[in-house]
N, CA and C atoms as an extended XYZ file, in Angstrom:
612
Properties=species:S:1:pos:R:3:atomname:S:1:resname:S:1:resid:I:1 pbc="F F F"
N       155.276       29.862       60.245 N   UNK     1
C       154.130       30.643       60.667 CA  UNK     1
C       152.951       30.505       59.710 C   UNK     1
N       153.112       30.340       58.279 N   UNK     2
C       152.167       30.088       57.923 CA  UNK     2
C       151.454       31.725       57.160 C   UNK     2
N       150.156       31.409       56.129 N   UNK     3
C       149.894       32.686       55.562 CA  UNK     3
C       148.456       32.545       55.758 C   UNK     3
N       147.722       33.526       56.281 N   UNK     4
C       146.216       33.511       56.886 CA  UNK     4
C       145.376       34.354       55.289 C   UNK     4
N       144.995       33.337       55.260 N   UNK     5
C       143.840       34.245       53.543 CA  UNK     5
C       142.459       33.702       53.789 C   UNK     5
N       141.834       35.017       53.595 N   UNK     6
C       140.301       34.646       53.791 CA  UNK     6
C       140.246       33.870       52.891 C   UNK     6
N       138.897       33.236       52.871 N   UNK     7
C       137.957       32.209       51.967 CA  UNK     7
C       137.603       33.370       50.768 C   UNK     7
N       137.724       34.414       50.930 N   UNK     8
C       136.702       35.449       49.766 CA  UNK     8
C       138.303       36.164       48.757 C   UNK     8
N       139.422       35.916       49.355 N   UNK     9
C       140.801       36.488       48.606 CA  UNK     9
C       140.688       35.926       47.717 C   UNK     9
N       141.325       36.132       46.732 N   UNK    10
C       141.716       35.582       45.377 CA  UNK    10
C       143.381       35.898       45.325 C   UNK    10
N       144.059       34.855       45.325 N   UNK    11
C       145.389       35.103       45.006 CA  UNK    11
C       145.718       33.807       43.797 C   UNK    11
N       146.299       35.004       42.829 N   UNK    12
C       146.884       34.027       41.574 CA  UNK    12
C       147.980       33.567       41.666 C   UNK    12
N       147.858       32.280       40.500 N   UNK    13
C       148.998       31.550       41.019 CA  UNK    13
C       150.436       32.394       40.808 C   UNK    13
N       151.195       32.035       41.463 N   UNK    14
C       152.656       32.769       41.162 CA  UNK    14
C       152.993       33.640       41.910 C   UNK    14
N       152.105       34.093       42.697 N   UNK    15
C       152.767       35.543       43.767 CA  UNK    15
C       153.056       34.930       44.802 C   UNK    15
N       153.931       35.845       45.547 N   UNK    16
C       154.795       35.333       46.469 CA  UNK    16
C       154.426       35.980       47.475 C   UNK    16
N       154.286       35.168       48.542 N   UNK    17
C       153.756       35.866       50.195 CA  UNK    17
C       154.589       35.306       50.854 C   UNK    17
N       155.142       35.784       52.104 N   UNK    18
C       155.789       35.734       53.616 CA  UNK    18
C       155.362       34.921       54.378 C   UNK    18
N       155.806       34.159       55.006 N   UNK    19
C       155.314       33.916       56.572 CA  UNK    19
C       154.541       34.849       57.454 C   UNK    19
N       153.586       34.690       57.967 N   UNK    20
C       153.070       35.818       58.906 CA  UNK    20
C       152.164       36.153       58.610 C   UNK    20
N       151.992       36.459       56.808 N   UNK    21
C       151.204       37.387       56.274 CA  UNK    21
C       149.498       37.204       56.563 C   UNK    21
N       148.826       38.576       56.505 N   UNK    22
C       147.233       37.917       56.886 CA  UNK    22
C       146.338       38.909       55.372 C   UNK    22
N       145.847       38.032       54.703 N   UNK    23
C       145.457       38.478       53.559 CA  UNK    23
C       143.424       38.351       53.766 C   UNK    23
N       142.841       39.165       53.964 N   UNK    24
C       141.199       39.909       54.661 CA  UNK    24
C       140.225       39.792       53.084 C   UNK    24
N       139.337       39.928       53.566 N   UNK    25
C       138.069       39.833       53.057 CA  UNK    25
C       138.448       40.482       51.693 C   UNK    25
N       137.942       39.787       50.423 N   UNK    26
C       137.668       40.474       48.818 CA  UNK    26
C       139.072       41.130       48.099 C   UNK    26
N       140.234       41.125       49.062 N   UNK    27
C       141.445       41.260       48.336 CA  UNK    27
C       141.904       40.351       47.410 C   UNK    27
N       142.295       40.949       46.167 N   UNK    28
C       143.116       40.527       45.231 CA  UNK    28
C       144.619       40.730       44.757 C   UNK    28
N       145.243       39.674       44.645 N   UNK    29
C       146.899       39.235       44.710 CA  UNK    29
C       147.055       39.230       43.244 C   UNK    29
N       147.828       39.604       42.572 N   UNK    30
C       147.907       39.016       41.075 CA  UNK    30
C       148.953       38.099       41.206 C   UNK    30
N       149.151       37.535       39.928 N   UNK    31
C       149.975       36.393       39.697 CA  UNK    31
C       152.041       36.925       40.250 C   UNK    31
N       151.587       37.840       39.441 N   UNK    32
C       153.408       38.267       40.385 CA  UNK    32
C       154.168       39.309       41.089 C   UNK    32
N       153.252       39.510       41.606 N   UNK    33
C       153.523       40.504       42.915 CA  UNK    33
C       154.124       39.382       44.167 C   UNK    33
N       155.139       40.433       44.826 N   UNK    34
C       155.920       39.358       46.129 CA  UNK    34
C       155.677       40.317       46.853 C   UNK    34
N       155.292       39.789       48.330 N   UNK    35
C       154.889       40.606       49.508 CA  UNK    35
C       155.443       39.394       50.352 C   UNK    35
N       156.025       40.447       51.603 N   UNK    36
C       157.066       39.718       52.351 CA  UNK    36
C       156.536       39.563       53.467 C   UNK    36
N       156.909       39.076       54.515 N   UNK    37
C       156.774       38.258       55.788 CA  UNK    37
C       155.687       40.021       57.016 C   UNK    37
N       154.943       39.090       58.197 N   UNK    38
C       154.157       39.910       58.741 CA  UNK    38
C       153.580       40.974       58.619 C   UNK    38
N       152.782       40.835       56.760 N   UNK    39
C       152.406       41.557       56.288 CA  UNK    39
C       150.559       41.358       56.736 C   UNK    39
N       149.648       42.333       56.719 N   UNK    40
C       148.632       42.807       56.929 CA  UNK    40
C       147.686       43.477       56.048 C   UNK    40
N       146.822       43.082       54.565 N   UNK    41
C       146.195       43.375       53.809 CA  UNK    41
C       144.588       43.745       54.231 C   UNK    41
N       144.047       44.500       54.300 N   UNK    42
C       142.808       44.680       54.877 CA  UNK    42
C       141.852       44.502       53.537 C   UNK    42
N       140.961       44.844       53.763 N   UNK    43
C       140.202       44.631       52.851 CA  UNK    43
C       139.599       45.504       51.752 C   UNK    43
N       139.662       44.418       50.491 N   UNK    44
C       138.977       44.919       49.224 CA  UNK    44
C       140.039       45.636       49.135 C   UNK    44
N       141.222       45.257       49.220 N   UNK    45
C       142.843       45.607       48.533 CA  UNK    45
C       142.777       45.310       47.069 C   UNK    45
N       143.973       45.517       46.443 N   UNK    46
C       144.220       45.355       45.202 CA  UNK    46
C       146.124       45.740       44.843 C   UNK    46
N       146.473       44.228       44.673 N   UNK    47
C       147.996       44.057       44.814 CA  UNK    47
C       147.848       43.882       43.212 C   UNK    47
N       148.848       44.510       42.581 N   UNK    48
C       149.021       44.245       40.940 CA  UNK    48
C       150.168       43.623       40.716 C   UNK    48
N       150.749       43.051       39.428 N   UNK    49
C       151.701       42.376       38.850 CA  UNK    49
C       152.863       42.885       39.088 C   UNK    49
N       153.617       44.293       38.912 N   UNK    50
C       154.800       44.857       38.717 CA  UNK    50
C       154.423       45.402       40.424 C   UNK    50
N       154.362       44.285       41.717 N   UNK    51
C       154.164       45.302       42.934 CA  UNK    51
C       155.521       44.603       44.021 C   UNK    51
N       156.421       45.244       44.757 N   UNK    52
C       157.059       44.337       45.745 CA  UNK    52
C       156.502       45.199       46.417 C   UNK    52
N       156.592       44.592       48.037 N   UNK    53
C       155.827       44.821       49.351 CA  UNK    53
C       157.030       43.961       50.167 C   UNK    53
N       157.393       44.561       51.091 N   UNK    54
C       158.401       44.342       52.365 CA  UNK    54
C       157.443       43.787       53.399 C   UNK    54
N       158.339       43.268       54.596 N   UNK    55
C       158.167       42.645       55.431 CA  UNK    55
C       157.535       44.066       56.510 C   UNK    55
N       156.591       43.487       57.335 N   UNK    56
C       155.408       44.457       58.342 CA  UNK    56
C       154.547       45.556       57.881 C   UNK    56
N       154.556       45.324       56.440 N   UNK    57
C       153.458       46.113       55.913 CA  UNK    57
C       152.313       46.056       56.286 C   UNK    57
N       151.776       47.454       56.752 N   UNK    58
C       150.249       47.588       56.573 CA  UNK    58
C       148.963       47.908       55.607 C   UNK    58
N       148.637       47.456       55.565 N   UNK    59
C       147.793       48.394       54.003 CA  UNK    59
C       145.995       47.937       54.489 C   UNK    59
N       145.745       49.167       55.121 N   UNK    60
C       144.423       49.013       55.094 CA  UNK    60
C       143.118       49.157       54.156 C   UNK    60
N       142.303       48.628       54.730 N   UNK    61
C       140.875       48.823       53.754 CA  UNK    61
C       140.995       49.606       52.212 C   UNK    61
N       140.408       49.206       51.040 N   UNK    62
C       140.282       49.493       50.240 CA  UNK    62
C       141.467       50.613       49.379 C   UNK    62
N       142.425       49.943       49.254 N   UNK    63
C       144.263       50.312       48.959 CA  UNK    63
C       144.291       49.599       47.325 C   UNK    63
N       144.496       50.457       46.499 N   UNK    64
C       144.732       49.591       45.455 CA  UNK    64
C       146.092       49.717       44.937 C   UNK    64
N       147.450       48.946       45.102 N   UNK    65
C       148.864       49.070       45.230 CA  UNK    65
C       149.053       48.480       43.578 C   UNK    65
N       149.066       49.969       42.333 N   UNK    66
C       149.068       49.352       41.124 CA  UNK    66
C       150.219       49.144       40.742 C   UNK    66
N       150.927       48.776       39.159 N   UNK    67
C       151.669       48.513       38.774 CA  UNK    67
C       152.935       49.458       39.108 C   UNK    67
N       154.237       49.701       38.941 N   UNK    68
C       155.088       50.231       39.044 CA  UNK    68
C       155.150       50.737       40.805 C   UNK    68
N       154.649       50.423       41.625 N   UNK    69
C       154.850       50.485       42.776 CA  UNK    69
C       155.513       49.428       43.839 C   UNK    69
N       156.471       50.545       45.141 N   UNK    70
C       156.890       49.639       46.170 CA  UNK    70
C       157.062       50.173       47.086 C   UNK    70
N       156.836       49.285       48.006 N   UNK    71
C       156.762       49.725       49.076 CA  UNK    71
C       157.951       48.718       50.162 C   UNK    71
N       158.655       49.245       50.601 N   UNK    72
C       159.629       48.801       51.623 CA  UNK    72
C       158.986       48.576       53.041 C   UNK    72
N       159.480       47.866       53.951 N   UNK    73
C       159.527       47.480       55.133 CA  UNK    73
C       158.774       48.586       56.103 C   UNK    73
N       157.844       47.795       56.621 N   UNK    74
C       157.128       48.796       58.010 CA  UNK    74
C       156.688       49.941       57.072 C   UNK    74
N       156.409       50.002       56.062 N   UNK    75
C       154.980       50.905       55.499 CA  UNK    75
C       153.819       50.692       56.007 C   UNK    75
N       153.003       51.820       56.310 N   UNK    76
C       151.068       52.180       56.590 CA  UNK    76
C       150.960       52.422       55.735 C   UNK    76
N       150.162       52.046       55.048 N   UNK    77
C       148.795       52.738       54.144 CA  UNK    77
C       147.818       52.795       54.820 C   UNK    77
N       147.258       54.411       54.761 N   UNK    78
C       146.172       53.942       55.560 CA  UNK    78
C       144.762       53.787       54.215 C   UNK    78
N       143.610       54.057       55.613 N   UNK    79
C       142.110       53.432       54.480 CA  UNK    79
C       141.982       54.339       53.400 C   UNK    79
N       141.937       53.865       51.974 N   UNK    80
C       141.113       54.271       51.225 CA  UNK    80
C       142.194       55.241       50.829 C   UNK    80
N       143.563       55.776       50.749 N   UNK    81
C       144.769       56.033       50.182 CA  UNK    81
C       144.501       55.593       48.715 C   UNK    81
N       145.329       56.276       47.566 N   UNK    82
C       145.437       56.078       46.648 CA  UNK    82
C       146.780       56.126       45.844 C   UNK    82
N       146.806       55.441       45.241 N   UNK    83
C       148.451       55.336       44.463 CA  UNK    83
C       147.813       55.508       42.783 C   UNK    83
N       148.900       56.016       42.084 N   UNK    84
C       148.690       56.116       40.827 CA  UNK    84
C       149.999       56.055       39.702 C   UNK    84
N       149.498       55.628       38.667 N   UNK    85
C       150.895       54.445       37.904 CA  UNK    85
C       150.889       55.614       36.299 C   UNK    85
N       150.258       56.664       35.908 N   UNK    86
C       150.290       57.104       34.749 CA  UNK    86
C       149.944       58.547       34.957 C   UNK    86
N       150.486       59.520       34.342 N   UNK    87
C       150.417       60.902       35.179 CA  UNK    87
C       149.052       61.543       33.977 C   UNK    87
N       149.455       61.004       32.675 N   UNK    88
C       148.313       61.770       31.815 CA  UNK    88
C       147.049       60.286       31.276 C   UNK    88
N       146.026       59.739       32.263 N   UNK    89
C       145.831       58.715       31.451 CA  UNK    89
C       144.293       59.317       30.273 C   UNK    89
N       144.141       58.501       29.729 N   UNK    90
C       143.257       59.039       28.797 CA  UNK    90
C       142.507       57.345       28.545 C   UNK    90
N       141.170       57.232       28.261 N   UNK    91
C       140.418       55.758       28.435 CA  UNK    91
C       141.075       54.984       27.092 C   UNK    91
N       140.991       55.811       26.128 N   UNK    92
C       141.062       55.645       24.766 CA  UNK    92
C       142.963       55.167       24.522 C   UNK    92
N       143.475       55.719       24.935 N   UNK    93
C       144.788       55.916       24.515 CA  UNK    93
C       145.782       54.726       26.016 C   UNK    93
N       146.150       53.651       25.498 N   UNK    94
C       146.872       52.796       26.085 CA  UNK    94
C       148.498       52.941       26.488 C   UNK    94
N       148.683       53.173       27.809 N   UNK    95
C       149.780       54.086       28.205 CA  UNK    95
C       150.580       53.083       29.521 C   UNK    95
N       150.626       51.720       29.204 N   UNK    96
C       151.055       50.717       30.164 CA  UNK    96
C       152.475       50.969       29.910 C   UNK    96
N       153.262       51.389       28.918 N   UNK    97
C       154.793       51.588       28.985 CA  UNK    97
C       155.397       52.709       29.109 C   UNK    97
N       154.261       53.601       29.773 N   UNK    98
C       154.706       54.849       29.735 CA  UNK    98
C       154.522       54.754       31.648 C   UNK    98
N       154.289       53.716       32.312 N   UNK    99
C       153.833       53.737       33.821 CA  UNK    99
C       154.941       54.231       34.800 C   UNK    99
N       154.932       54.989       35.667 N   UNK   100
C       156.012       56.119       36.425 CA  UNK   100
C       156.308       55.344       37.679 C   UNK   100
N       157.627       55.437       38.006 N   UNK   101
C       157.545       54.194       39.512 CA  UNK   101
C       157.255       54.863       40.611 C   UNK   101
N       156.727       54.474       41.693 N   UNK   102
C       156.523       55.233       42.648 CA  UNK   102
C       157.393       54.155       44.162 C   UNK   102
N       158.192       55.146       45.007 N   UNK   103
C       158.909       54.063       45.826 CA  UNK   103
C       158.835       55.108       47.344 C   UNK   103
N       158.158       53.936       48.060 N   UNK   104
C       157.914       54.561       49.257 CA  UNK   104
C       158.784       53.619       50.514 C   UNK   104
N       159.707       54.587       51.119 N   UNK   105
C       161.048       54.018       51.679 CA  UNK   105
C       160.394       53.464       53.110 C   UNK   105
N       161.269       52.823       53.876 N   UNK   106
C       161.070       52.280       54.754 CA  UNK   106
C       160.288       52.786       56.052 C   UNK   106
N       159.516       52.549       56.613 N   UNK   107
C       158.673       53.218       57.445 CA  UNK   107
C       157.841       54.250       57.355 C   UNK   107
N       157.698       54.912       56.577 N   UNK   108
C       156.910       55.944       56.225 CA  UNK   108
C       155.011       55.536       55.834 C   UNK   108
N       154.114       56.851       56.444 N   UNK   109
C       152.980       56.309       56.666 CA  UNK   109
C       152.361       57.301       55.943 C   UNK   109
N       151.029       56.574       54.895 N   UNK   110
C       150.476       57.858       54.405 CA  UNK   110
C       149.001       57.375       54.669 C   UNK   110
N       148.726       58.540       55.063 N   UNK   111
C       147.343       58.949       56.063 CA  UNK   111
C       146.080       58.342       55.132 C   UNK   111
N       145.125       58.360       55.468 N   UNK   112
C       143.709       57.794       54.805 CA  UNK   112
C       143.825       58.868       53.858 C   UNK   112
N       142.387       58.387       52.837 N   UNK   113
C       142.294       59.031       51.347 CA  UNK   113
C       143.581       60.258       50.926 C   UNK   113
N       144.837       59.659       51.135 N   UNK   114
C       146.223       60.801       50.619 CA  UNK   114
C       145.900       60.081       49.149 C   UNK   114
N       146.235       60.638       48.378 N   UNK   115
C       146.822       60.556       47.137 CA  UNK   115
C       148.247       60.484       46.387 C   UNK   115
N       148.842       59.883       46.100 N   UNK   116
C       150.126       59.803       46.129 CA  UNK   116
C       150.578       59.948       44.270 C   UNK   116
N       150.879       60.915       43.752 N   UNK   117
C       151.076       61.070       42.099 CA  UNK   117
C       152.113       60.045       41.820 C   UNK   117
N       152.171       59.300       40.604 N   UNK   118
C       153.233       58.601       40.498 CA  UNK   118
C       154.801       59.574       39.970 C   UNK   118
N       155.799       58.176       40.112 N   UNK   119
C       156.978       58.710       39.720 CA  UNK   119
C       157.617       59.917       41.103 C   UNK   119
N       157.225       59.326       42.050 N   UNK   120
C       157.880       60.384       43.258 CA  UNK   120
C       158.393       59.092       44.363 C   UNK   120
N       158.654       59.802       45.133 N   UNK   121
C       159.722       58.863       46.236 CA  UNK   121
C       159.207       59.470       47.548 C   UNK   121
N       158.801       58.779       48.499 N   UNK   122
C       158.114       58.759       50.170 CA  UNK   122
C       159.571       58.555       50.751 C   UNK   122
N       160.329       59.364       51.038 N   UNK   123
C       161.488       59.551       52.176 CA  UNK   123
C       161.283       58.553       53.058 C   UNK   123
N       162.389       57.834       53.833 N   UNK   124
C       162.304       56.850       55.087 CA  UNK   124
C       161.248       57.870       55.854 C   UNK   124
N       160.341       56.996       56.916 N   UNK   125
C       159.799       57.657       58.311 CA  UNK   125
C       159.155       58.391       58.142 C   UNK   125
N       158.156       58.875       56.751 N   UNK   126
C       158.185       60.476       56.565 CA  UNK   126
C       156.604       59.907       56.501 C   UNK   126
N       155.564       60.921       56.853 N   UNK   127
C       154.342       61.079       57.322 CA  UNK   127
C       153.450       61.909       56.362 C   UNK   127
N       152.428       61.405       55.714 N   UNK   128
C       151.411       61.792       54.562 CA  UNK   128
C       150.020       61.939       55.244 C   UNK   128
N       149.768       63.079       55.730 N   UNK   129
C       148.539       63.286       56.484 CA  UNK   129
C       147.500       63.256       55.765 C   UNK   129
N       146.685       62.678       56.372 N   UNK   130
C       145.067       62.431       55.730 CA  UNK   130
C       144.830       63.183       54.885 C   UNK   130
N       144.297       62.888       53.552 N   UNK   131
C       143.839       63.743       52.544 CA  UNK   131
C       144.463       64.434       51.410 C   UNK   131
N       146.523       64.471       52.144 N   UNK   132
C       146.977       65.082       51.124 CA  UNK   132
C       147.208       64.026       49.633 C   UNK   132
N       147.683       65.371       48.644 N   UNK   133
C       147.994       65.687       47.587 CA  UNK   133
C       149.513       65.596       47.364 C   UNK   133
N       149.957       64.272       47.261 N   UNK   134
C       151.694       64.454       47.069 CA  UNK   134
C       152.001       64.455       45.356 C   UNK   134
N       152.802       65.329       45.119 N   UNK   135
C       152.874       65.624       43.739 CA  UNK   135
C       154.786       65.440       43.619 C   UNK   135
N       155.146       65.385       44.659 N   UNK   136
C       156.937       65.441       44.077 CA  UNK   136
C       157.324       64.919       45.693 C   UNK   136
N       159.106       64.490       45.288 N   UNK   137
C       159.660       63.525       45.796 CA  UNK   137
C       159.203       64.584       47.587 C   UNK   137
N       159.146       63.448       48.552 N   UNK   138
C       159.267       63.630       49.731 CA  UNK   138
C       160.520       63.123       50.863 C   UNK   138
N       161.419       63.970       51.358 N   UNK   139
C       162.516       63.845       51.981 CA  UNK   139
C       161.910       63.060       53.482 C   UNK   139
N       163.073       62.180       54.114 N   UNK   140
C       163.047       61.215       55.390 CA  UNK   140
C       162.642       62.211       55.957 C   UNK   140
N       161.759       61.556       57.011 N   UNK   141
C       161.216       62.069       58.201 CA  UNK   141
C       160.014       63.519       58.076 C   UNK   141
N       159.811       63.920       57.160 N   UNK   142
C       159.347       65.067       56.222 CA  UNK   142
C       157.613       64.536       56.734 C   UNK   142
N       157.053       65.888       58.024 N   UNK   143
C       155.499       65.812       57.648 CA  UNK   143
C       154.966       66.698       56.658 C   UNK   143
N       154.051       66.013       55.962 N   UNK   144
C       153.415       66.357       54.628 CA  UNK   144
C       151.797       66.619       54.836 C   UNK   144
N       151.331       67.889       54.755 N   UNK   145
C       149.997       67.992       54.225 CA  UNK   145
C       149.396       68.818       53.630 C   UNK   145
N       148.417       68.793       52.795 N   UNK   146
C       148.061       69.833       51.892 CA  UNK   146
C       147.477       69.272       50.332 C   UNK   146
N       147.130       70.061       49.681 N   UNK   147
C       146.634       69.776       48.537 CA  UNK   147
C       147.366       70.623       47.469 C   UNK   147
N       148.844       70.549       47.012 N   UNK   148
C       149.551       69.871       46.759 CA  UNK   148
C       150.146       69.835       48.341 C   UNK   148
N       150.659       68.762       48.690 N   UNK   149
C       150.951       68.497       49.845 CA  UNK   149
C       152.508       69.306       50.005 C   UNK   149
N       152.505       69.597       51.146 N   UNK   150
C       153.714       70.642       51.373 CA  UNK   150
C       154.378       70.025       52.837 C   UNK   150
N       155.216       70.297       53.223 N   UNK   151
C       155.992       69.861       54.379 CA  UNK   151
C       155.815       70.967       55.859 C   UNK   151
N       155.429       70.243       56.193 N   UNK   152
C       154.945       71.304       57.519 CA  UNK   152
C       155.598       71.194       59.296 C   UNK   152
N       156.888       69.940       58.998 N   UNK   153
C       157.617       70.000       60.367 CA  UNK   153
C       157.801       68.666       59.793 C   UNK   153
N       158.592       68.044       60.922 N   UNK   154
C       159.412       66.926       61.308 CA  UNK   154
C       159.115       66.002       62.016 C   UNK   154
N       159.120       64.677       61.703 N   UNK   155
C       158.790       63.181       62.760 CA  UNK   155
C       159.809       62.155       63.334 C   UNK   155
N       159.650       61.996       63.739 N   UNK   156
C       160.469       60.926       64.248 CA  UNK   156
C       160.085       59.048       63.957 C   UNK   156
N       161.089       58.820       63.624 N   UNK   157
C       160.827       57.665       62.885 CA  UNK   157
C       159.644       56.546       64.173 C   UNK   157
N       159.543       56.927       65.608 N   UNK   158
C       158.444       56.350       66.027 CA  UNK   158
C       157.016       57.347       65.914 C   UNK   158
N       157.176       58.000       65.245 N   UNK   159
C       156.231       58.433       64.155 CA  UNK   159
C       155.662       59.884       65.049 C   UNK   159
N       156.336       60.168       66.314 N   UNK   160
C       155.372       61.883       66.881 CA  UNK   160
C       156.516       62.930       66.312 C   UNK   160
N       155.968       64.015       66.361 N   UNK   161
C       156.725       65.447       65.456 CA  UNK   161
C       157.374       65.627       66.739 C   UNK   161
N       158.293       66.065       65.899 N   UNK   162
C       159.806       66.588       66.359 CA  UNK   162
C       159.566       67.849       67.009 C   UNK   162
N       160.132       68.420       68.009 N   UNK   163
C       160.145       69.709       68.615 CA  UNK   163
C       161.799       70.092       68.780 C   UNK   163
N       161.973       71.554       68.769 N   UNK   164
C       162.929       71.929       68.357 CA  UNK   164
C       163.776       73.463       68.069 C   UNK   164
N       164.601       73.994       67.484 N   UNK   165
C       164.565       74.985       67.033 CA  UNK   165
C       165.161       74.956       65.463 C   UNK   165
N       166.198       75.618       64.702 N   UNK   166
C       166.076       75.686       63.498 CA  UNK   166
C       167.319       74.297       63.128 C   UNK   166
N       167.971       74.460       63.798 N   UNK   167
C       168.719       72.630       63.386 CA  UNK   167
C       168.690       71.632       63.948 C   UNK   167
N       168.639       71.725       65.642 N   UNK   168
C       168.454       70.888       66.382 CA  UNK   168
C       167.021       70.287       66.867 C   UNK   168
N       166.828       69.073       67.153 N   UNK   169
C       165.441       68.615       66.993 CA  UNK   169
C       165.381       67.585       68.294 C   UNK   169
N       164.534       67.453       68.652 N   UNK   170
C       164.021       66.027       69.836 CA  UNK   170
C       162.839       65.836       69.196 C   UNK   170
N       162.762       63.949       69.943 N   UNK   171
C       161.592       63.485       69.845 CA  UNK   171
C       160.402       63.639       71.458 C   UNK   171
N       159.719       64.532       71.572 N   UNK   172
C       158.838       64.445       72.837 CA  UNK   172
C       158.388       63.135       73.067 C   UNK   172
N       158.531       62.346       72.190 N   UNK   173
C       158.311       60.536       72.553 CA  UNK   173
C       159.073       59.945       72.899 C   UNK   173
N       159.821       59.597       72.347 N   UNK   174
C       160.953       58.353       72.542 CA  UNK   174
C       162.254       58.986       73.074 C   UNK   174
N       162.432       60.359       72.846 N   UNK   175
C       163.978       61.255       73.570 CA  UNK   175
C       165.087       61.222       71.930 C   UNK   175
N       164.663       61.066       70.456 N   UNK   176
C       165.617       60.523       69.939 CA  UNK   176
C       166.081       61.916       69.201 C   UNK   176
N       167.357       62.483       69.430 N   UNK   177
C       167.798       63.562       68.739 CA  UNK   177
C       167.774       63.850       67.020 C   UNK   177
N       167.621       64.901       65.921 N   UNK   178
C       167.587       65.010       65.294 CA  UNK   178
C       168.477       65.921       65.030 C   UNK   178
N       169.382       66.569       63.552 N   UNK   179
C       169.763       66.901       62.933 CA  UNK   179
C       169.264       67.600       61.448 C   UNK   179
N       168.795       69.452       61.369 N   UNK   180
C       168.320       69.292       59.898 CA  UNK   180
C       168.911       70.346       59.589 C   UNK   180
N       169.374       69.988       58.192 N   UNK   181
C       169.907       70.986       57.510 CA  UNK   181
C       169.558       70.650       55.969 C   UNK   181
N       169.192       72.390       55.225 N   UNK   182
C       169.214       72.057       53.611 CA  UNK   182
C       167.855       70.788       53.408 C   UNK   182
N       166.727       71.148       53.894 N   UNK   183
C       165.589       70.669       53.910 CA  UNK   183
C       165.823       68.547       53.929 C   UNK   183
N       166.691       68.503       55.131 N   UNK   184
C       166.769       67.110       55.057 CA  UNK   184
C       167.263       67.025       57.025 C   UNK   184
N       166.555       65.804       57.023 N   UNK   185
C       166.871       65.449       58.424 CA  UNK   185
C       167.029       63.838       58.753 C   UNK   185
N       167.885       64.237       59.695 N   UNK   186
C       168.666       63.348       60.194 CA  UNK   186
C       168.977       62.561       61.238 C   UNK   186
N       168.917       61.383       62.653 N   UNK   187
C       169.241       61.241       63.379 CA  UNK   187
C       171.145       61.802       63.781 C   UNK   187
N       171.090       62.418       64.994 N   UNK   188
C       171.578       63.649       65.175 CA  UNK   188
C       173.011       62.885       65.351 C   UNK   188
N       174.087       63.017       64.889 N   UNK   189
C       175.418       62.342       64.735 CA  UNK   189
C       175.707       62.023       63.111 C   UNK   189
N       174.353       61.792       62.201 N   UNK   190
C       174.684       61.157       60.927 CA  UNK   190
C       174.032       59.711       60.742 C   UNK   190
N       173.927       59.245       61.804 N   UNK   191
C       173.217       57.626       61.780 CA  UNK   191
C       172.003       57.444       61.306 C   UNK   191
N       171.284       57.011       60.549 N   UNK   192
C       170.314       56.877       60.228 CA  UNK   192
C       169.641       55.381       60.203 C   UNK   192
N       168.127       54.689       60.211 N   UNK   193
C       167.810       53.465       60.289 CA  UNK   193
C       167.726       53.339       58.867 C   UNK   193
N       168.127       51.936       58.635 N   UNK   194
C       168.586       51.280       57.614 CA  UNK   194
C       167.292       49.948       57.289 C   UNK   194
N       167.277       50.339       55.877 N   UNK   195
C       166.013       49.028       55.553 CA  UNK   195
C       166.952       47.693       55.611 C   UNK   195
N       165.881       46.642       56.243 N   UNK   196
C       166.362       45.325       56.553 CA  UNK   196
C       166.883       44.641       55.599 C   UNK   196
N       168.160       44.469       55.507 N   UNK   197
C       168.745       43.495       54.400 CA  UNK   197
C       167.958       42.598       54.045 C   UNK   197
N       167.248       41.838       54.910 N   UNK   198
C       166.460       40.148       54.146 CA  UNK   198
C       165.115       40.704       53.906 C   UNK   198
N       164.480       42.318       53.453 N   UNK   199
C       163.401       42.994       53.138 CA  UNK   199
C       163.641       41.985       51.468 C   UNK   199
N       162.035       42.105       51.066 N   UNK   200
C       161.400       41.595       49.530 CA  UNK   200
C       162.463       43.081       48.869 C   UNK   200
N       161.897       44.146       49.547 N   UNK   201
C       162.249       45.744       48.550 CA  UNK   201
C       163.067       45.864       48.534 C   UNK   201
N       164.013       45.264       49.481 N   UNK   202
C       165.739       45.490       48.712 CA  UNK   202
C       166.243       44.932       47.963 C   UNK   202
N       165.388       43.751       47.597 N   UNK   203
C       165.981       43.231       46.209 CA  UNK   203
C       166.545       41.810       46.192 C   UNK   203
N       166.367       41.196       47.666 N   UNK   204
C       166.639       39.620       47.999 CA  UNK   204
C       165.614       39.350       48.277 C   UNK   204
């Protein structure tokens, strides 16, 4: 398939791209970041050195994906989202080994200008509404919004909120049953979707 890069990208030597991938206007690749197959970089991105990126990633307009970050399979970013790699930085004071990982699980989408604190974890499927403030780990399927972002109902991994009562759940989209208990949810039996073995983020 081949890898589509504007004339205006800059990708250094050594990083690793997918088949599929389409790399847009003024984005920058560093030398060793790996981003995997039918991936989608919009523009005036910013991929750093310590970054893996899975296969059907989205990452729109102006995304800067810094060091200690990953992102697994069928991630959104949406526009103008922010990620962050150091919880106290200071201009003066050099704090590159002190950088917090941040790991955002398979499918999960975080809304335009969200903010994402480092050193926390994006649950599979789980939904970061425009604007929020995520400050600590976020559980699968978990909608999030707020400033510190708080959990405000349930999605379904084809991404519409769950309707329901206090354990049992449906999807008004797709029909797909849910399971929640002890602030965690579940496709309803125990089954859950599983990141793609031949994903960059799992580690092959």
């Amino acid at each position: 398939m081949g890898v589509n890069i504007h004339s205006t990208a800059i990708i250094d030597d050594g990083a690793v791209i997918g088949d599929g991938t389409s790399i847009w206007h003024w984005t920058h690749v560093c030398a060793k970041a790996r981003i995997g197959a039918r991936c989608s970089l919009g523009q005036n991105v910013y991929v750093g050195n310590d970054t893996v990126i899975g296969n059907n990633v989205r990452v729109q307009n102006n995304v800067s994906i810094y060091d200690a970050v990953t992102l697994e399979d069928d991630v959104f970013c949406g526009p103008s989202m922010v990620f962050t790699n150091v919880i106290n930085p200071r201009s003066h004071v050099s704090r590159k080994h002190e950088y917090q990982r941040t790991l955002v699980r398979q499918g999960s989408t975080i809304g335009a200008n969200a903010t994402i604190v480092c050193g926390n974890t994006l649950g599979r499927y789980s939904l970061i509404g425009a604007g929020a403030v995520v400050t600590r780990d976020v559980p699968d399927h978990a909608l999030m919004a707020g400033v510190p972002a708080r959990r405000i109902g349930w999605v379904c991994s084809c991404g519409v909120r769950l309707a329901g009562g206090q354990v049992d759940f449906s999807c008004p989209g797709c029909g797909n049953r849910y399971t929640v208990a002890r602030e965690s949810c579940c496709l309803a039996g125990g089954s859950q979707p599983r990141a793609n073995n031949e994903g960059l983020a799992a580690g092959h």
